[in-house]
PAPA-782334 format. One record per residue (C-alpha): residue in one letter; x, y, z. Coordinates in steps of 0.5 Angstrom, whole numbers, plus 2048, in hexadecimal, padded with zeros to 3 digits. Layout:
<rs>
<A, <X, Y, Z>>
...
</rs>
This chain:
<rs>
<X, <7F4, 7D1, 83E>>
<X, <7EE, 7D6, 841>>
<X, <7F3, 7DB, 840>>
<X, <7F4, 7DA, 839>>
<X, <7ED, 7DA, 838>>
<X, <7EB, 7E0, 83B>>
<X, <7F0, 7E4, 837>>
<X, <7ED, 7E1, 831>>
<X, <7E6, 7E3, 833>>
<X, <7E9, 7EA, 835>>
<X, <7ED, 7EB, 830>>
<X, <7E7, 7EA, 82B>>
<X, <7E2, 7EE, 830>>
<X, <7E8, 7F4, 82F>>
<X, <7E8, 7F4, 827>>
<X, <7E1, 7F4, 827>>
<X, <7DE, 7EC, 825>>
<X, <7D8, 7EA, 828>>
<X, <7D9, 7E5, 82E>>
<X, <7D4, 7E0, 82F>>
<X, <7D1, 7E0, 836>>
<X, <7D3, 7D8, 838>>
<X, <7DB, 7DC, 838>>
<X, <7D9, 7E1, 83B>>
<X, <7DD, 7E0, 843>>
<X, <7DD, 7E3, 849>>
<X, <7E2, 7E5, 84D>>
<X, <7E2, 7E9, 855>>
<X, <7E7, 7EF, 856>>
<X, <7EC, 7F0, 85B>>
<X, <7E9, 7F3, 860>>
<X, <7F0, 7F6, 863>>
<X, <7F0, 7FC, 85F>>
<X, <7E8, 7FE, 85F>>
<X, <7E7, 7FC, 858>>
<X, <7E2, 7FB, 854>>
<X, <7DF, 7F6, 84E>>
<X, <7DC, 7FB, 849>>
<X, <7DC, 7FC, 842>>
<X, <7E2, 7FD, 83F>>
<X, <7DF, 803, 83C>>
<X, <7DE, 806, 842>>
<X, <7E4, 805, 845>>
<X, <7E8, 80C, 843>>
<X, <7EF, 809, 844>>
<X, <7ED, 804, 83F>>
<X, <7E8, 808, 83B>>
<X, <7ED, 80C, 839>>
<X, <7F2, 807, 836>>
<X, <7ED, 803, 832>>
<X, <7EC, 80B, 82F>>
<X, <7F3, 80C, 82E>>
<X, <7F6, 805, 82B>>
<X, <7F4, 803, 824>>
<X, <7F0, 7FD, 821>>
<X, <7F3, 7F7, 822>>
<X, <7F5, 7F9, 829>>
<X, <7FD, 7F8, 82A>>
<X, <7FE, 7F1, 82E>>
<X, <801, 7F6, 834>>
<X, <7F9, 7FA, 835>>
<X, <7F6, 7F3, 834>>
<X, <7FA, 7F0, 83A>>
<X, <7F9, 7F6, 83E>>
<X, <7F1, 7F4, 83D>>
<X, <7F2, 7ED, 83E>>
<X, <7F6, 7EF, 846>>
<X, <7F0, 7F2, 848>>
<X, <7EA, 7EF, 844>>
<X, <7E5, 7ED, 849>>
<X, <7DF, 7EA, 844>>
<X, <7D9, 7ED, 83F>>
<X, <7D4, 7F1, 83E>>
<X, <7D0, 7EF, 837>>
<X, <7D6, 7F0, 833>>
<X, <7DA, 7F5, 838>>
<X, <7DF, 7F2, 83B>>
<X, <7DF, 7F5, 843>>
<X, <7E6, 7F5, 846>>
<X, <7E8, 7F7, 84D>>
<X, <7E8, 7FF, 84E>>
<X, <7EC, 803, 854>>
<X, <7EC, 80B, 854>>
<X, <7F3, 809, 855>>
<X, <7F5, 806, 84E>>
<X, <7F7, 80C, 849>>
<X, <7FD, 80D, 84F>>
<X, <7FD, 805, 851>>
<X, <7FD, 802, 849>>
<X, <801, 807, 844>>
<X, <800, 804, 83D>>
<X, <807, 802, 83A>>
<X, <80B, 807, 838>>
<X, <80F, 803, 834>>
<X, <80F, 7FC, 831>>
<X, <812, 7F7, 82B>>
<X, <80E, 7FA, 825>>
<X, <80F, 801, 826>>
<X, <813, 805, 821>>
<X, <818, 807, 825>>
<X, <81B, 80E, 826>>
<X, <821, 810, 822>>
<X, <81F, 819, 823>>
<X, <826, 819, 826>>
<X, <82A, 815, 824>>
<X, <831, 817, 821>>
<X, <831, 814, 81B>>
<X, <82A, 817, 819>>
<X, <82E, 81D, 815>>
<X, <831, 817, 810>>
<X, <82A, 814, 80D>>
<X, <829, 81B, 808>>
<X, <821, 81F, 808>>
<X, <822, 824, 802>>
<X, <826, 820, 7FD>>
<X, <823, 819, 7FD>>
<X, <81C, 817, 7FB>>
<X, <81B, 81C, 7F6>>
<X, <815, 81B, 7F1>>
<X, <817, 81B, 7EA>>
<X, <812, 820, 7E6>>
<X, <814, 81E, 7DF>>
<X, <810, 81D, 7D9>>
<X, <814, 817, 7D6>>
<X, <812, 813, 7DC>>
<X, <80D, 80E, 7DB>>
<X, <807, 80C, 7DE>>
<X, <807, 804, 7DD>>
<X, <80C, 7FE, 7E0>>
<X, <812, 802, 7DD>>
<X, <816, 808, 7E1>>
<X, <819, 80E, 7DF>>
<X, <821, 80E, 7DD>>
<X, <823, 812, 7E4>>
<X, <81B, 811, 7E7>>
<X, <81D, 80C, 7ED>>
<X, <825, 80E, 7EE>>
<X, <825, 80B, 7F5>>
<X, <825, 804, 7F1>>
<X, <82B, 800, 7F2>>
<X, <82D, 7F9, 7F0>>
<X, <832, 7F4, 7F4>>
<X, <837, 7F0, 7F0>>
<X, <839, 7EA, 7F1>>
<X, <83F, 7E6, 7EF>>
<X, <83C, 7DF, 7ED>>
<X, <83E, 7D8, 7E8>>
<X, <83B, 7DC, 7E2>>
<X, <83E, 7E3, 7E4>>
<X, <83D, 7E9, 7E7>>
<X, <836, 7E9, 7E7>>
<X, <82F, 7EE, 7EB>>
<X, <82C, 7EA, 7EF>>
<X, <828, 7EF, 7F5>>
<X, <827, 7F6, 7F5>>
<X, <827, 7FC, 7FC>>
<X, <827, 803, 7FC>>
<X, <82B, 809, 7FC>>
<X, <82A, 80D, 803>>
<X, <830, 811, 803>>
<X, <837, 813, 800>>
<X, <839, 80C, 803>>
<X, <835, 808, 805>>
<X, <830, 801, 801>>
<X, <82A, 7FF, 805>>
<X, <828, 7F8, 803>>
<X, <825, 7F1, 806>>
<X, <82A, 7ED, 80A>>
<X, <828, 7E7, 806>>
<X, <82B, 7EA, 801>>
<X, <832, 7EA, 804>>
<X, <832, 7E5, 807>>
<X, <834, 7DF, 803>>
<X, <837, 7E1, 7FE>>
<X, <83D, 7E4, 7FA>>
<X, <83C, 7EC, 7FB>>
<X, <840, 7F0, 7F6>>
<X, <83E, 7F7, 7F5>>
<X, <837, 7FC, 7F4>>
<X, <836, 7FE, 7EC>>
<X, <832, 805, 7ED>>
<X, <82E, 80A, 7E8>>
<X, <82C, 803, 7E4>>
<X, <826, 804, 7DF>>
<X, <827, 7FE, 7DA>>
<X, <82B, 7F9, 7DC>>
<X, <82C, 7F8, 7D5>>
<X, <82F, 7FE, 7D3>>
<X, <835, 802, 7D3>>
<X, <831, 809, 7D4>>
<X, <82B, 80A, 7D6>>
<X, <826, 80F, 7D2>>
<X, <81F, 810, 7D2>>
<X, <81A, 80E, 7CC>>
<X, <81B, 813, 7C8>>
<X, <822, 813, 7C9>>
<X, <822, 81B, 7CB>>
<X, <825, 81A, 7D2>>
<X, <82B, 814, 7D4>>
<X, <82C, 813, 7DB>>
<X, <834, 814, 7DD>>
<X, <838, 80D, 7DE>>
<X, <835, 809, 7E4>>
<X, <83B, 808, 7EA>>
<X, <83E, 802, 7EC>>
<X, <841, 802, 7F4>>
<X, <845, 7FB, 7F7>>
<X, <842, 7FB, 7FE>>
<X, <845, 7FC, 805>>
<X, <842, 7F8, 80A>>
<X, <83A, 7F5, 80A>>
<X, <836, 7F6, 811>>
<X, <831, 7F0, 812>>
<X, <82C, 7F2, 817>>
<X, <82E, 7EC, 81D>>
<X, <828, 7EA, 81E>>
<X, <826, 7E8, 817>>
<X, <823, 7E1, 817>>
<X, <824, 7DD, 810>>
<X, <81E, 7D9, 810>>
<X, <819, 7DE, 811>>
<X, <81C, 7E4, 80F>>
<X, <81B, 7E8, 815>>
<X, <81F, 7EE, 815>>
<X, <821, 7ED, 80E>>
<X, <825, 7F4, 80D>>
<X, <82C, 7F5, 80C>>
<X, <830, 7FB, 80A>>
<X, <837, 7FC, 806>>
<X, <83C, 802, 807>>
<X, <840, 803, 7FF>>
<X, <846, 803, 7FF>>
<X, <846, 80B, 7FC>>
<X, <841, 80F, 7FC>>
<X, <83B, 811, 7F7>>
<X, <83B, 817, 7F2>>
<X, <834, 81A, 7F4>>
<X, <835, 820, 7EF>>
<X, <832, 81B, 7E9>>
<X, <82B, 81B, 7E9>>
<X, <82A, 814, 7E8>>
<X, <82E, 812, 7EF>>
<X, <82A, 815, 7F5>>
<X, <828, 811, 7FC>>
<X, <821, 810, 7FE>>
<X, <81E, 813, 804>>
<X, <81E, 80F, 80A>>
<X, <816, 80F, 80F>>
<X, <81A, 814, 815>>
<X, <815, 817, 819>>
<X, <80D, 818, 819>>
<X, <80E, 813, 812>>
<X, <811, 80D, 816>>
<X, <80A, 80D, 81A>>
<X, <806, 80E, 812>>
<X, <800, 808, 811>>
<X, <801, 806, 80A>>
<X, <7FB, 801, 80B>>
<X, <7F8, 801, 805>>
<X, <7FC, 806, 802>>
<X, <800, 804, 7FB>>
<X, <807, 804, 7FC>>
<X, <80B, 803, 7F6>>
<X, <811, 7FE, 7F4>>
<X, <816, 7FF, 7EE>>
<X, <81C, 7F9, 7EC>>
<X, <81E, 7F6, 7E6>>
<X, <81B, 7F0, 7EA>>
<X, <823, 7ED, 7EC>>
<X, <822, 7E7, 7F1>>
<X, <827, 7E1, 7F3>>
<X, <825, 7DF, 7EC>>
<X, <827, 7E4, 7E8>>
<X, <823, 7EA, 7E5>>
<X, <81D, 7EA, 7E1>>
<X, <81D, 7F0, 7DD>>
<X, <823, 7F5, 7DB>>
<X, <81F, 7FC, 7DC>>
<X, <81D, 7FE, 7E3>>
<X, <815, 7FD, 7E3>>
<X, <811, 7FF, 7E9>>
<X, <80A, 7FD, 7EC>>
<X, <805, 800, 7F1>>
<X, <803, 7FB, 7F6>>
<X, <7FE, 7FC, 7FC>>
<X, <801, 7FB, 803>>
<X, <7FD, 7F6, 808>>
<X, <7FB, 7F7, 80E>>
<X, <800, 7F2, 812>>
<X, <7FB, 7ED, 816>>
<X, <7F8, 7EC, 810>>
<X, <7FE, 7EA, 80D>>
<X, <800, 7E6, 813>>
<X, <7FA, 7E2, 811>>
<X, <7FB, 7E1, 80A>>
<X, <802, 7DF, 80B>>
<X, <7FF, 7DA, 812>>
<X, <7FE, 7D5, 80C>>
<X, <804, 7D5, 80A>>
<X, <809, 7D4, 811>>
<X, <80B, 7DB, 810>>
<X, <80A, 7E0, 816>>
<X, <80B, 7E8, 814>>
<X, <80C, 7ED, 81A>>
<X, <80C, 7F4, 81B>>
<X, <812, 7F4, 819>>
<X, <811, 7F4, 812>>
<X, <80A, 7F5, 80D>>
<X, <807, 7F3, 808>>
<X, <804, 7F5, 800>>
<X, <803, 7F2, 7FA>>
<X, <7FE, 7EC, 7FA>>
<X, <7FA, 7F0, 7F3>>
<X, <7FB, 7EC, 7EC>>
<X, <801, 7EF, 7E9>>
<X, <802, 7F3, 7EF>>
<X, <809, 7F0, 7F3>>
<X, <80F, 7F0, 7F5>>
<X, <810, 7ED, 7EE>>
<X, <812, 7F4, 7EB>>
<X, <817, 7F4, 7F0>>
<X, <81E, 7F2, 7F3>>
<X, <81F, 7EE, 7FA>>
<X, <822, 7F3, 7FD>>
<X, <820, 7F9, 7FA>>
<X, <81B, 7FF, 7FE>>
<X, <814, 800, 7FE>>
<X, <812, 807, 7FD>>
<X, <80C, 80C, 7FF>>
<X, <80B, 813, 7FD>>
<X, <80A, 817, 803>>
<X, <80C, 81E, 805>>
<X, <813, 81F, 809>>
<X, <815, 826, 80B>>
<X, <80E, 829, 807>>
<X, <811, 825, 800>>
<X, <80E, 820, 7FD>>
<X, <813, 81B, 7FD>>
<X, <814, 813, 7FD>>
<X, <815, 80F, 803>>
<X, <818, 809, 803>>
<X, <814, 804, 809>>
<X, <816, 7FE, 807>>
<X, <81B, 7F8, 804>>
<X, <819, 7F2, 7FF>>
<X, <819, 7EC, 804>>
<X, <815, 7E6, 801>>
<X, <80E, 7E5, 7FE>>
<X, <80B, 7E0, 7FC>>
<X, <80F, 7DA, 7F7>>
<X, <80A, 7DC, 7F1>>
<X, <809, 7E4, 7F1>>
<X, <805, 7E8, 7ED>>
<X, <7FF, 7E2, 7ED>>
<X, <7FB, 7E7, 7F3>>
<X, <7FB, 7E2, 7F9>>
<X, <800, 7E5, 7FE>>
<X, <804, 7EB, 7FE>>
<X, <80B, 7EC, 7FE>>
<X, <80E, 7ED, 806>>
<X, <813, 7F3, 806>>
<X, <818, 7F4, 80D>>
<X, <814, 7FB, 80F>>
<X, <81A, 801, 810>>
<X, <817, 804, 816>>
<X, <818, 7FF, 81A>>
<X, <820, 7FF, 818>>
<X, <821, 807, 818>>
<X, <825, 806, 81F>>
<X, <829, 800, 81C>>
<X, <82B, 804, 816>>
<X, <82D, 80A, 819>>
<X, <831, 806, 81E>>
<X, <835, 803, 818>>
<X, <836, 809, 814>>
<X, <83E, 80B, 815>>
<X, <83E, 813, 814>>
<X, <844, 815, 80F>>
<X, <84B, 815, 811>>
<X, <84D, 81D, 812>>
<X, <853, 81F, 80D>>
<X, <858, 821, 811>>
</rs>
């Protein structure tokens, strides 16, 4: 029980809350090692963490600190300091809520660079709800075989010549049939612009070789909620209105979007059908991920590192978009400003678009080893 309260008053003391003097508690170095009790600031080895870990601290430093806490100056927490720490106690190279590194993975060379992403300059594109009739190419719909018929019920994103990025919950449960791609409105045989001057090719019906769930996929917190279809054939890439979106390789997977705004697209498909028969899109800002955690505390949901979150504006949710489909930001890949792809529609709240919580998307980074691990390279012709 002490140890528990003292963490608690270190972990506070570490983010920079005040502690009340009837908290602060001291403790006596071990002696074995010449160490001493000072300031956590004037000990260099602890100085120096403290300079290079954000705000919150990651759990991993706060349990270091907590190792070696040894009481209080004011608000200052004081910790055992040894000449010897910076070669004795190395701050964790490695831990759970790292982006883990996929440089040299072997399948790198599958997800595309140049041709994906792209930002259509188009004047027939406009800027309210609607989208333009090739604006996101990436978009797929996922067709299931149902009492009613064949109908649309999630959607994913197109990462290659082959391959369906989407949300296990999505293929899990029901009767997957087939991926429909370079679909505008539903409604319509050919998609054209308002003016009628430009009509978009045939969209692209593909049957499905196999579906890949992520193992650890948990049904009733939707952690790791992500899943990747192969086609059965492969994808024309030569029409401007089917093309893959870029995937977060490299520097952008470590990109901080807290606070910036990320952009969702759908005909808003869920297991309830769709709600609208054009492609429509939003902006939504993302939330930084311990104040989403607080929100959704209220409502037994724990969000991890492992996913993000964004939305929670009125009007401004995943509504727009599709269980399944991508969460999108603008960044530069290879000096090209290009959309990159960083999260999977997960869940969010039962009344979406009211302004009370944002919708909760698995964050691709995360997965980017476990994507390029089930990616298959093509078969060489003999």
């Amino acid at each position: 029980m002490l140890k528990g309260f003292i963490f608690i008053v270190v972990f506070c003391a570490v983010q920079g809350y005040k502690i009340p003097r009837r908290l602060q508690q001291e403790n006596s170095c071990g002696p074995p090692k010449g160490e001493l009790c000072v300031e956590i600031r004037k000990c260099p080895f602890f100085a120096e963490l403290l300079d290079k870990t954000p705000i919150p601290r990651p759990r991993r430093v706060i349990d270091i600190i907590r190792a070696h806490h040894c009481g209080f100056h004011g608000n200052s927490p004081k910790v055992c300091c040894s000449t010897l720490m910076p070669q004795n106690l190395k701050t964790p190279q490695k831990s759970e809520n790292q982006v883990p590194d996929v440089s040299n993975h072997p399948n790198l060379r599958l997800l595309p660079t140049e041709n994906c992403g792209t930002i259509i300059n188009d004047f027939r594109i406009t800027s309210g709800a609607k989208t333009g009739v090739k604006e996101f190419p990436w978009m797929a719909l996922l067709a299931y075989l149902t009492k009613a018929g064949i109908e649309f019920r999630c959607g994913g994103s197109l990462i290659n010549d082959e391959y369906i990025l989407t949300a296990a919950h999505c293929v899990e449960s029901q009767e997957l049939i087939g991926v429909r791609l370079g679909e505008h409105d539903i409604q319509t045989d050919k998609d054209c612009d308002i003016h009628g001057e430009y009509c978009a090719p045939p969209v692209q019906d593909f049957y499905i070789e196999d579906v890949i769930v992520h193992p650890d996929y948990k049904t009733s917190s939707f952690s790791n909620d992500i899943a990747i279809i192969k086609l059965a054939t492969k994808v024309n890439l030569t029409y401007d209105n089917v093309k893959p979106i870029c995937l977060p390789i490299g520097d952008l997977s470590d990109l901080d979007l807290d606070g910036k705004f990320a952009v969702i697209a759908g005909w808003g498909v869920t297991e309830t059908g769709y709600k609208s028969p054009v492609l429509l899109k939003t902006s939504v800002p993302v939330v930084p991920n311990d104040e989403c955690s607080r929100i959704y505390e209220g409502y037994q949901t724990s969000i991890d590192f492992k996913q993000l979150c964004a939305g929670g504006y009125l009007g401004r949710d995943s509504c727009a978009g599709d269980s399944g489909g991508p969460l999108k930001y603008v960044t530069s890949l290879a000096g090209t400003p290009k959309y990159v792809q960083y999260g999977i529609v997960s869940f969010g709240p039962k009344y979406c678009g009211i302004g009370t919580q944002p919708g909760v998307y698995t964050r691709i980074s995360y997965f980017l080893k476990w994507i390029l691990d089930n990616l298959k390279p093509p078969e060489k012709q003999s």
